[in-house]
C-alpha positions as CSV (number, residue, x, y, z in Angstrom):
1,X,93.4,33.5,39.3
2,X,90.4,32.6,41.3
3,X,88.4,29.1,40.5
4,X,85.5,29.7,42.3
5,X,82.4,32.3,42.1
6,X,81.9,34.7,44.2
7,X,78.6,33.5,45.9
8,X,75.7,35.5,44.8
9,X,73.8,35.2,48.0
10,X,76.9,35.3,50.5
11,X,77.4,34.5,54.1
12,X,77.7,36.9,57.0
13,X,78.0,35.3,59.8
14,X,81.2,32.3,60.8
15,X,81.2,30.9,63.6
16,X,84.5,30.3,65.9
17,X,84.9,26.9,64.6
18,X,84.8,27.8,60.8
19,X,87.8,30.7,61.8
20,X,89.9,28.3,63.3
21,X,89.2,25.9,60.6
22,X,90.3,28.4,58.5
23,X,93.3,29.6,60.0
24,X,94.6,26.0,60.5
25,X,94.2,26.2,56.7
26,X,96.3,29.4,56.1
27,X,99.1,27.9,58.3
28,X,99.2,24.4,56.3
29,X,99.9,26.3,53.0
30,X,102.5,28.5,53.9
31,X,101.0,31.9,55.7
32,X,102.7,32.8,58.9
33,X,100.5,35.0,60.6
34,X,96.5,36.1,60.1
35,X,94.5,39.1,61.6
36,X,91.8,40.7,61.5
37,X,90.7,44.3,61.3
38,X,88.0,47.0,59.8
39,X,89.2,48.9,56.7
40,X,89.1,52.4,56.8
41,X,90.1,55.3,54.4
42,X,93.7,55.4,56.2
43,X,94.3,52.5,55.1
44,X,93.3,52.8,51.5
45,X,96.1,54.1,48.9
46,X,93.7,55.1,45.7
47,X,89.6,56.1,45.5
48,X,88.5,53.1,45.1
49,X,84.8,50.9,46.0
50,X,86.1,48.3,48.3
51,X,82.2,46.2,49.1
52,X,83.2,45.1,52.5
53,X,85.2,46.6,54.4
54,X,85.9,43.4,57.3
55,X,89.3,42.5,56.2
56,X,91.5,39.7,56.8
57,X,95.1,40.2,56.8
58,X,98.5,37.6,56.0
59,X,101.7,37.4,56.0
60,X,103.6,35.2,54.4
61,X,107.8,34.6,55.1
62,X,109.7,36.2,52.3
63,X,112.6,33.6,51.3
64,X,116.1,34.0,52.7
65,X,117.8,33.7,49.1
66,X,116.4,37.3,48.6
67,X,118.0,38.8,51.5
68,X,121.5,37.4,50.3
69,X,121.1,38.2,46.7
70,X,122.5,41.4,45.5
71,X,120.0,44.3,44.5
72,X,119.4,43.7,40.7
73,X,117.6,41.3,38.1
74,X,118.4,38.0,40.0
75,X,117.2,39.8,43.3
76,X,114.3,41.5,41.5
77,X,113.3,38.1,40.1
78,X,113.3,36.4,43.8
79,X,111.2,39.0,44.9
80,X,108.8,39.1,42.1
81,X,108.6,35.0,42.6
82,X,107.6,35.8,46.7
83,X,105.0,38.5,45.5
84,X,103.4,36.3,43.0
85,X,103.4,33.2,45.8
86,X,101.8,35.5,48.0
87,X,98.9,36.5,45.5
88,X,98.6,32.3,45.0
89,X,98.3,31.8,48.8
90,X,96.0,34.5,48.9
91,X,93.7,33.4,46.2
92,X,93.3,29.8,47.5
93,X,92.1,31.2,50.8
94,X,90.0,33.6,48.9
95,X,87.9,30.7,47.0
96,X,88.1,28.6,50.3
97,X,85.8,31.0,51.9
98,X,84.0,31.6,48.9
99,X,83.6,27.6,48.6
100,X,81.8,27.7,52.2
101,X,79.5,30.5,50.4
102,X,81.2,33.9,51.7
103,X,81.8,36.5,49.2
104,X,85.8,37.8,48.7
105,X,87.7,39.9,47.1
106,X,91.6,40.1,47.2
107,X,94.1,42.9,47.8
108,X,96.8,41.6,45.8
109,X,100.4,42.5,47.5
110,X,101.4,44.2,44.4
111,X,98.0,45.6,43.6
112,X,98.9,49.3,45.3
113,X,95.3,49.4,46.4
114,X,96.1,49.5,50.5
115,X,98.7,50.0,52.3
116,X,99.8,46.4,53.6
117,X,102.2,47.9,56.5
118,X,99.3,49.7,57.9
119,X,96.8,47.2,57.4
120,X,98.9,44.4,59.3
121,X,99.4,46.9,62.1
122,X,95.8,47.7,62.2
123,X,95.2,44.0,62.3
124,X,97.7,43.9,65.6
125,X,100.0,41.4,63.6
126,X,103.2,43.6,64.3
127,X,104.5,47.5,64.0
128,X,105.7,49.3,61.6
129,X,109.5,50.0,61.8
130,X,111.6,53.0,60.5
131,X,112.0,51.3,57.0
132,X,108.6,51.3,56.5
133,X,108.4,48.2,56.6
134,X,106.0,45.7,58.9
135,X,107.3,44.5,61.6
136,X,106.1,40.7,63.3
137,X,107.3,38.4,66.3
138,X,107.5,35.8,63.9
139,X,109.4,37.3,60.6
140,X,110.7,40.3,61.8
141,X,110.3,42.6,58.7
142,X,111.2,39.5,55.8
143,X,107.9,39.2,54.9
144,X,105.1,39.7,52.3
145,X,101.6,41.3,53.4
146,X,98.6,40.4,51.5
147,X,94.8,41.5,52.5
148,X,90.9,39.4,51.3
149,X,87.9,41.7,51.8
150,X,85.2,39.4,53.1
151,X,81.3,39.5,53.8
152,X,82.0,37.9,57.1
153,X,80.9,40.6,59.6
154,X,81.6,39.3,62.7
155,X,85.7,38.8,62.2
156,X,87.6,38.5,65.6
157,X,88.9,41.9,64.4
158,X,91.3,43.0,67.8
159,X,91.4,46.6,68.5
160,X,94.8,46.7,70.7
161,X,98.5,46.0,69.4
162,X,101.1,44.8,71.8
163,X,103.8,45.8,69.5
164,X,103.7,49.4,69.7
165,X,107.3,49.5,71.7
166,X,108.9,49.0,68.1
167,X,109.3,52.8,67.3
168,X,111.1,53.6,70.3
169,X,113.0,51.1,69.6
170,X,113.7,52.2,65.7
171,X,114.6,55.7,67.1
172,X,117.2,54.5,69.2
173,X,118.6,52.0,66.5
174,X,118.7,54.0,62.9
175,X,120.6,50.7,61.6
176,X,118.0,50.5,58.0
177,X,118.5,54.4,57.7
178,X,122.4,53.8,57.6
179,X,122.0,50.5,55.5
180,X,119.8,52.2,52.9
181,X,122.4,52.9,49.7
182,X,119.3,55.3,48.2
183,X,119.2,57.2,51.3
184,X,115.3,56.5,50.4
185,X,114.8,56.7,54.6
186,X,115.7,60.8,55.4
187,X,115.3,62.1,59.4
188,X,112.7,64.4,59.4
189,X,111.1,67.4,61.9
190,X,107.8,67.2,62.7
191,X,105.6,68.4,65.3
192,X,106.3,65.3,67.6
193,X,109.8,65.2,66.7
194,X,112.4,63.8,64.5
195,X,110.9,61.1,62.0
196,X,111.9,59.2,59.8
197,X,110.4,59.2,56.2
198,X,110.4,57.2,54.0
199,X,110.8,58.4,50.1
200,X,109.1,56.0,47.8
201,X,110.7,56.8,44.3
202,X,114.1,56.7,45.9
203,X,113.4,53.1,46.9
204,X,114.1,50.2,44.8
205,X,113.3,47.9,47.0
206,X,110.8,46.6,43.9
207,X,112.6,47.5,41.6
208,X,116.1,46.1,42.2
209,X,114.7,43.4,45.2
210,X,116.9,45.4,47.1
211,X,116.4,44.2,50.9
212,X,119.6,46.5,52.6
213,X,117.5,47.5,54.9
214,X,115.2,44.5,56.0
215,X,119.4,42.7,56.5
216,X,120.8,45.4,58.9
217,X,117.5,45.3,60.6
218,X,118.2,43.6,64.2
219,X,114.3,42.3,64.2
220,X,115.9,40.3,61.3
221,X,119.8,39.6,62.7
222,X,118.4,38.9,66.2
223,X,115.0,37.9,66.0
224,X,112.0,39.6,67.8
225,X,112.1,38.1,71.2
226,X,115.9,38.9,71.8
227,X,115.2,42.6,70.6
228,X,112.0,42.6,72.9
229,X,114.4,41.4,75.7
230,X,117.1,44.0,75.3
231,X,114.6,46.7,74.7
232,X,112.9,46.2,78.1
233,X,116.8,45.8,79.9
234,X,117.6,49.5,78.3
235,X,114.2,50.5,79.8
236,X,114.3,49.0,83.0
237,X,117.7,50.2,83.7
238,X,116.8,54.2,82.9
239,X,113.6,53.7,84.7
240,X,115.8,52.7,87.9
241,X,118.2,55.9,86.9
242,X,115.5,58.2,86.7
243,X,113.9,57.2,89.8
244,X,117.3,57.7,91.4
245,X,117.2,61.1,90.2
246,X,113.8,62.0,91.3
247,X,114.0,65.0,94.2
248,X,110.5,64.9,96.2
249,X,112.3,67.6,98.2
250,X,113.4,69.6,95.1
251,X,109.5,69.5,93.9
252,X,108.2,70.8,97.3
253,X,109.9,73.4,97.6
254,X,109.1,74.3,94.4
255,X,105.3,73.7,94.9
256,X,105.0,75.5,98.2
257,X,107.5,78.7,96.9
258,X,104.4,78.5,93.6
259,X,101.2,78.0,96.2
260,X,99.3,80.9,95.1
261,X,99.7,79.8,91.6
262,X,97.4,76.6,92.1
263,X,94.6,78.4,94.6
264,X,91.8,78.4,92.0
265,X,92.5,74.6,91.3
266,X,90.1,72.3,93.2
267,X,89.9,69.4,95.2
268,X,90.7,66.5,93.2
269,X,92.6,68.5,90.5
270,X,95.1,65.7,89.0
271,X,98.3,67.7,86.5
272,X,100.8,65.1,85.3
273,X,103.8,66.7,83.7
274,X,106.3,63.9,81.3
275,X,109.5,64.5,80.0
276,X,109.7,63.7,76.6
277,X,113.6,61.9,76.9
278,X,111.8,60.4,80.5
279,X,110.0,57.3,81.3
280,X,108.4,58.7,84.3
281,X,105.9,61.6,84.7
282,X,105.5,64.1,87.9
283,X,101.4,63.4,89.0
284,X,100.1,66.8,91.2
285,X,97.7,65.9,93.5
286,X,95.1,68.9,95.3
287,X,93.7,66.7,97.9
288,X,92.3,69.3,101.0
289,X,93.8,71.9,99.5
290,X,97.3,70.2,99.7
291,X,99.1,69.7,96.8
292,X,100.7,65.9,96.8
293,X,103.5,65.0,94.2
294,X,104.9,61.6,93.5
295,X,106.3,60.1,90.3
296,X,104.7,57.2,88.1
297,X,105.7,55.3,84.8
298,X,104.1,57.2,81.9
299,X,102.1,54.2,81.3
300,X,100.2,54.6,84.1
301,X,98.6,58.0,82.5
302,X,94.8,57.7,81.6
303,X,92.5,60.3,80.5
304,X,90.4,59.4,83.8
305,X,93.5,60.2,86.4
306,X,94.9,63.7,85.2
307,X,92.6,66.8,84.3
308,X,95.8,68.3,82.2
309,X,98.7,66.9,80.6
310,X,102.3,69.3,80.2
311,X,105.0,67.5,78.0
312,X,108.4,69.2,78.5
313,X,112.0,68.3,77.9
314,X,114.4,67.0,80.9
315,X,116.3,70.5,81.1
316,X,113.5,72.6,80.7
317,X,112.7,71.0,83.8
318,X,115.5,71.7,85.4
319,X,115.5,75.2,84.7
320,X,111.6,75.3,85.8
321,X,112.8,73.9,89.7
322,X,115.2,76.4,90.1
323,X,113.3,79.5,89.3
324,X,111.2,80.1,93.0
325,X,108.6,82.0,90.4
326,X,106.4,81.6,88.2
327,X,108.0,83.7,85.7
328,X,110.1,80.6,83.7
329,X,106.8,78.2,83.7
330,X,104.8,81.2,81.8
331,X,107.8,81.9,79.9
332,X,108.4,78.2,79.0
333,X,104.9,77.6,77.9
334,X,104.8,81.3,76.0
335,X,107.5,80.1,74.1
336,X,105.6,76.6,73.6
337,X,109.0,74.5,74.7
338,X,105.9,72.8,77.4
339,X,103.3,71.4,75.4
340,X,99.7,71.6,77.2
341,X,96.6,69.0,76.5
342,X,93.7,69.1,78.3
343,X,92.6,65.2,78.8
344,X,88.9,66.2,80.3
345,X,86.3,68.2,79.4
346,X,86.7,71.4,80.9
347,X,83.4,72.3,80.7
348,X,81.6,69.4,82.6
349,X,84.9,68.7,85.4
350,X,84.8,72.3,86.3
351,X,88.3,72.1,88.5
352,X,89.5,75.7,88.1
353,X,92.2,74.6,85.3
354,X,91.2,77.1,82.9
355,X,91.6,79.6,85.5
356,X,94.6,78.5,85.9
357,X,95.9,78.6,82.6
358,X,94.8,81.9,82.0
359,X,96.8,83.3,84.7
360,X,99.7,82.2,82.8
361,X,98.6,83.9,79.9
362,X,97.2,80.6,78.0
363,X,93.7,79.1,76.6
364,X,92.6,75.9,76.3
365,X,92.3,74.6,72.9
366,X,95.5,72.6,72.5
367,X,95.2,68.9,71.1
368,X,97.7,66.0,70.7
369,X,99.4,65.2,67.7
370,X,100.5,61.8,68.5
């Protein structure tokens, strides 16, 4: 559909300026979002030669007749219409940049070259929800994602996404699971968890227009900001319960009945131990050969402020305070119901943790799935 050339000496370099000219552009003909990020094999869906891999992703707002129209030809037809409006916005933008002499080439939304959920949330435009589905401040997850490959190498591509609450929040919700009349969205085990999946040729979201799941979705009901608000309420109010909860006591006791345990540590040894249902983690301190403990939000962890990481469930902890041994923490980790990650080199830090794993019959060699 494109009217102009691709340039056959391109540009590689736009200035701020020419972005914001260009985004100003995007907005005036109907995208709702941009973003920018680096394509990577991840994000590709089938072998093919992509020729630059600086990307520019859009999203455009998916009409509301679509969501009310019942899965089937009428609804199919809507949502073929918002496809083929997307690959028209996308291809105006496309010879736009081509007309200031950059080269382009498009990802069309229905193209099944990339995979647009993944590439917006690479861009930082949203988060992927348990549908599958992106997930934006602006459109919730009623929305088309479309992608142009472009020799301009210096994108303001943005390596950090604020949105990454949104799957704690899916797992607590489930509503497009329970919506979905396929049952295309199944609860899965994996080695983080339960997760959902999503099975493609039990979908007919394309087929049928079928959008169940994008109207039982509260990002579309409530709107991002009032979700956003009630997600940090719920979080708030267990942070405060779990603080209350918290027995410094309780963890002394335990620490001083285990001393010997933690002799071959050394100064300035760091162990934070989370509870995976908990939004707070125990920090260990060895400071003058005394062992410190407080409590801090998990989002305070950083590779640079704990030597090793355990990840165990609330009653696992529980049962690990009230044995005055050692005997339930090997046993616990034996039995791999503590996960263990070492965050720094072992090698270089030389703290005495290894040590101190192999007393309780362990090795280091354990990495993070998430």
């Amino acid at each position: 559909m494109s009217r102009v050339e691709r340039p056959s000496k391109p540009k590689f370099i736009a200035d701020e300026s020419f972005i914001k000219e260009f985004e100003n552009y995007a907005h005036s003909i109907g995208i709702s979002s941009i973003g920018y990020t680096l394509l990577n094999s991840d994000l590709l869906l089938k072998d093919k030669f992509v020729q630059y891999p600086f990307t520019i992703v859009l999203t455009m707002e998916m009409d509301n007749a679509i969501i009310k129209t019942a899965p089937g030809d009428d609804a199919k037809d809507l949502n073929d219409t918002a496809y083929v409006k997307a690959s028209i916005l996308t291809t105006k933008l496309s010879d736009f940049l081509r007309k200031e002499g950059y080269d382009t080439e498009i990802a069309q939304p229905m193209g099944g070259v990339v995979n647009f959920s993944l590439l917006g949330q690479s861009a930082g435009l949203g988060h992927i929800g348990d549908s599958g589905l992106l997930i934006t401040p602006e459109l919730g997850p009623r929305l088309k994602v479309s992608a142009i490959f472009v020799s301009i190498a210096n994108l303001p591509v943005n390596e950090e996404n604020e949105h990454d609450w949104i799957p704690e929040y899916c797992e607590m919700c489930n509503k497009c699971v329970k919506a979905c009349p396929e049952k295309a969205l199944i609860e899965k085990e994996s080695c983080c968890g339960n997760e959902i999946e999503l099975i493609q040729k039990k979908c007919v979201g394309c087929s049928l227009g079928c959008t169940y799941c994008i109207e039982a979705c509260p990002f579309e009901e409530k709107g991002y900001s009032h979700v956003k608000a009630k997600f940090d309420k719920i979080n708030a109010k267990l942070r405060e319960k779990q603080a209350k909860n918290f027995d410094m006591g309780l963890w002394n006791h335990w620490l001083s009945e285990n001393s010997k345990l933690f002799t071959d540590l050394d100064d300035g040894f760091t162990m934070a131990i989370a509870m995976t249902d908990n939004e707070n983690m125990i920090i260990l301190n060895k400071v003058d050969n005394e062992l410190n403990v407080n409590l801090k939000s998990i989002d305070e962890l950083e590779n640079s402020n704990a030597d090793l990481l355990f990840v165990m469930d609330e009653k696992h902890m529980d049962e690990l305070l009230k044995d005055p041994t050692t005997t339930k923490f090997a046993e616990l980790l034996s039995s791999k119901k503590i996960d263990v990650y070492g965050l720094s080199d072992p090698m270089k830090l030389g703290k005495g943790y290894v040590t101190f794993l192999n007393k309780l019959g362990l090795s280091i060699g354990g990495e993070c799935c998430g």
